[in-house]
C-alpha positions in Angstrom: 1.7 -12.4 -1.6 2.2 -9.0 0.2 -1.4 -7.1 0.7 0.6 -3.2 0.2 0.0 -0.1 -1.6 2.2 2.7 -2.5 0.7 6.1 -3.1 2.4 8.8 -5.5 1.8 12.6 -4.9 3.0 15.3 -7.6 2.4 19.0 -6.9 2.7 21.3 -10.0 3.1 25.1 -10.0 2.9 27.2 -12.7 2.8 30.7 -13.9 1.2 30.4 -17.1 -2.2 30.8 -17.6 -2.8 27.2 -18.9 -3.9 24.4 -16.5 -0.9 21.6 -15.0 -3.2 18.9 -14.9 -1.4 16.8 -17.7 1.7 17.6 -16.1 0.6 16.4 -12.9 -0.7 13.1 -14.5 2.4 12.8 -16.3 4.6 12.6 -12.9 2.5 10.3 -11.4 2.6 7.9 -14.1 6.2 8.2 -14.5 6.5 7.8 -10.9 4.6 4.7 -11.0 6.0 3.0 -13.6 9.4 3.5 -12.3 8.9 1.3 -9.7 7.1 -0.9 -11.7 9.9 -1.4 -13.3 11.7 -2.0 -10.5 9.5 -5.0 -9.6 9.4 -6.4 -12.1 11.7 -8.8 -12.2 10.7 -10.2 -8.4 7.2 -10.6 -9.6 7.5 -11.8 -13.1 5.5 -15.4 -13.4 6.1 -18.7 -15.1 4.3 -17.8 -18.2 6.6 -14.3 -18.1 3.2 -12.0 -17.2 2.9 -10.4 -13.6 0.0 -11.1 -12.0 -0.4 -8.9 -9.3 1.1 -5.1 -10.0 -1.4 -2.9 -11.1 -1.2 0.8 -12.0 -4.6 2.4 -11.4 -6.7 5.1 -9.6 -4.8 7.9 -11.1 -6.5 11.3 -11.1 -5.8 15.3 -9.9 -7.2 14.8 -6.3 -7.2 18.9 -6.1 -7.1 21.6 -8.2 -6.4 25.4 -6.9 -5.8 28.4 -8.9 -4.2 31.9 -7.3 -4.6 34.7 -8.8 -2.2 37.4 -9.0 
């Protein structure tokens, strides 16, 4: 088994007055499960379950607002 990581970064900008934080999440997590998807297959176990991909630790590392 391979001891790696991969680490997925979305910046959002906006112009709206509402928050990107969902937007932000929402890259991420389609970012991630992408290449979940892509390994899916190589991992995939006897019983059809894949024991060692995991999705977790996603949060907004850093929120700044600008005002205009």
């Amino acid at each position: 088994m391979l001891d790696t990581a991969i680490t997925a970064t979305v910046e959002v900008k906006s112009e709206g007055k509402t928050g990107v934080e969902m937007e932000a999440l929402t890259g991420v997590s389609v970012a991630l499960l992408t290449i979940w998807d892509m390994v899916k297959s190589i991992e995939k176990d006897t019983t059809g379950n894949y024991p060692v991909t995991k999705l977790r630790d996603i949060r907004v590392l850093h929120k700044s607002k600008i005002e205009r």
